[in-house]
N, C-alpha and C positions, 0 to 999 in steps of 0.2 A: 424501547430504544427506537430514533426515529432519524431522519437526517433531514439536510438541505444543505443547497446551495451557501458557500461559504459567503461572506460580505468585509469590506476594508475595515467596520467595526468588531469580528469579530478576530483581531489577528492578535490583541491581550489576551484573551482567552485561551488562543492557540499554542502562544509563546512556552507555556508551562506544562504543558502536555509532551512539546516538541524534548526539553528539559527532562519531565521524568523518561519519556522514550531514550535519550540518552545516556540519563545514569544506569537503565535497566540493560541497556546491553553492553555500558561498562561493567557493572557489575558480575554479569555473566559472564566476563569474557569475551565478547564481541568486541571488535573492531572496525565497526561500522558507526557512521555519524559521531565521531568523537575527530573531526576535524572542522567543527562549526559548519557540515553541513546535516541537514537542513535549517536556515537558516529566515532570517526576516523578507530580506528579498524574494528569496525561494515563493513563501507562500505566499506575499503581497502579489507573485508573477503568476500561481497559480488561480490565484484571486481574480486579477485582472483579465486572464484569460477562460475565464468557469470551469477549469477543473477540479476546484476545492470545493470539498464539502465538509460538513460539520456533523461529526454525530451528536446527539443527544437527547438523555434523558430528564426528565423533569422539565425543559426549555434550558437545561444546563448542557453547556457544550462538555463534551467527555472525551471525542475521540476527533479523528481527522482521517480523512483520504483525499488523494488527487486520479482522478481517473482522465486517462488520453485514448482520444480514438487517433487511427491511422498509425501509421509506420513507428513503430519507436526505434532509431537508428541504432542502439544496442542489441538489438532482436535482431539484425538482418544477419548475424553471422552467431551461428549456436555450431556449439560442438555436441552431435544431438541430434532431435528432429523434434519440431513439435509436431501437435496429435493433428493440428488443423491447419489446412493456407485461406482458411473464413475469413472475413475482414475480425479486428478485433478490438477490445481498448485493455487497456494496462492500467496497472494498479500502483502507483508508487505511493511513499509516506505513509502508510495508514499506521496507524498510532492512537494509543489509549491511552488515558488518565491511571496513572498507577493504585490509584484506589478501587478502580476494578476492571483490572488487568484479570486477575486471576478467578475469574466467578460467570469462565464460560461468556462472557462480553463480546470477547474476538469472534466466537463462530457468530454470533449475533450482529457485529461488523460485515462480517463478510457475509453472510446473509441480504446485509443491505447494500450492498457493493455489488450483489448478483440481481438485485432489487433494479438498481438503475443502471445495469447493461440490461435487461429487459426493456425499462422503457427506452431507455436509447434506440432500442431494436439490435442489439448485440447475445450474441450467443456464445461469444468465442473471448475469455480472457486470461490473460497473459500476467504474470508475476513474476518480479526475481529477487533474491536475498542473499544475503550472506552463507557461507556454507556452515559458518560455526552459530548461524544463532539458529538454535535447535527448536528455539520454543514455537518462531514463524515454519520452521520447515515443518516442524508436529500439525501446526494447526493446518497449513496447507493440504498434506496429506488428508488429515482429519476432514477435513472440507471436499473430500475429493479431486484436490488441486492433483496433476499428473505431473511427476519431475518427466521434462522434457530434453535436460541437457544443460550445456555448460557458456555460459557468454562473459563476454567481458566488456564492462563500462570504459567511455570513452579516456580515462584516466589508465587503462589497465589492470583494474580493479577484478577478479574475476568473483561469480556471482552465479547461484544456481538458477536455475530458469522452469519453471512450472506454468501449465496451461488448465483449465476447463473449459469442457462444452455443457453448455448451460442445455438440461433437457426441458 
């Protein structure tokens, strides 16, 4: 598994992945992204501003993340504390191809997601999720993710919030 830098040609690709990400946490029970977001715009903006990335293996895109440095204006108010006041970047959409969701893929995502906050020069990253999708809070832990507390998206949305410091 390998990534890069997303590009405006690869937003078909993306489209379908966004898609099973969302029947997988209808199915589960999750109430999250089942209000068309994220959506075409989203990642076209993500795009345009290089925080999308593509995972993939074979030269086949499989997976997706957006990563932001500086302030994520949901972060500034936690019910909570995180572990670090480091500079940091944040993790939203990451996302996999439901054909291999479940075969250990995700720690190898997020593998690569600690891959380029290194070369960024980051140590310090921030993630937040729903509280019923259990599968993200599993792998977070599993990853060493640390539950830091409670925020809530500018919608009022509330949302659990996890941190690591990359050693």
């Amino acid at each position: 598994m390998e990534y890069r830098l997303a590009v405006f040609s690869d937003l078909e690709a993306i489209k379908p992945i966004i898609d099973d990400a969302r029947s997988f946490l209808k199915q589960a029970g999750v109430n999250q992204w089942q209000n068309g977001y994220p959506n075409e715009s989203v990642i076209l903006e993500d795009i345009r501003q290089h925080h999308a990335y593509v995972v993939l293996i074979d030269q086949q895109i499989v997976g997706y993340f957006a990563l932001f440095a500086g302030i994520e204006n949901n972060y500034r108010r936690i019910i909570g504390q995180w572990h670090s006041d480091r500079p940091y970047l944040t993790v939203h959409r990451n996302m996999l191809k439901a054909d291999i969701r479940h075969k250990g893929q995700g720690k190898t995502m997020f593998r690569l997601v600690e891959e380029v906050a290194r070369e960024m020069k980051y140590d310090n990253i921030r993630i937040d999720t729903h509280a019923d999708n259990q599968v993200m809070n599993h792998l977070l832990e599993k990853m060493g993710y640390r539950y830091a507390g409670i925020i809530y998206l500018a919608d009022g949305a509330k949302r659990l919030a996890y941190d690591k410091i990359l050693l």
